[in-house]
N, C-alpha and C positions, 0 to 999 in steps of 0.2 A: 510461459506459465499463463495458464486461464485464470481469471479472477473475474469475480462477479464482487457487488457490493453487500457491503457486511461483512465478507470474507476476513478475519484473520491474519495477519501478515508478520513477518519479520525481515529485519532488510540484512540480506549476507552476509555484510562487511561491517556494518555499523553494530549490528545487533540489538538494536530498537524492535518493537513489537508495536503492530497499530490495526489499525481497522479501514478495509476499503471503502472509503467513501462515498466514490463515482465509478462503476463501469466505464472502463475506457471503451471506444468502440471499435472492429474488429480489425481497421488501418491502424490505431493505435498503440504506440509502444511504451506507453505508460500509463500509474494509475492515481488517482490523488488517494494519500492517505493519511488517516489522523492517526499521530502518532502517542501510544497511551499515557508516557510519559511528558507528553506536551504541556504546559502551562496555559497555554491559548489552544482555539479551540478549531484553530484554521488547517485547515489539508495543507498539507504538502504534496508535489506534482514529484513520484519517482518511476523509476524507470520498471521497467516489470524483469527484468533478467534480474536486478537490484533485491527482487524481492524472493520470498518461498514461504512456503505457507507454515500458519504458529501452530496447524490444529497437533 
C-alpha cells in the first residue's frame, strides 16, 4: 500500500482509524500514524501491510 501523509487509514486487524502522519520513504515498510481515537497526540510506527485505506 502507497500512502502519503494525511492520508486516512484504518489498521486490518485492530480496526482503529488514524491519520498518516509521516511518509514513509520508498525502502520503508512502515508509516507513523495518529490514531483518531488516541488520547495523546503522538504517532504510532505501524507497518503498512497492517494498514488500508478509511476513504
Amino acid at each position: 500500500m502507497n500512502v502519503i501523509q494525511g492520508d486516512p487509514v484504518r489498521h486490518r486487524k485492530a480496526g482503529w482509524t488514524g491519520t498518516v502522519t509521516e511518509t514513509p520513504s520508498k525502502l520503508a515498510n512502515h508509516a507513523w500514524v495518529t490514531k483518531d481515537s488516541a488520547s495523546d497526540s503522538y504517532p504510532e510506527m505501524v507497518l503498512l501491510e497492517e494498514l488500508e485505506s478509511a476513504d
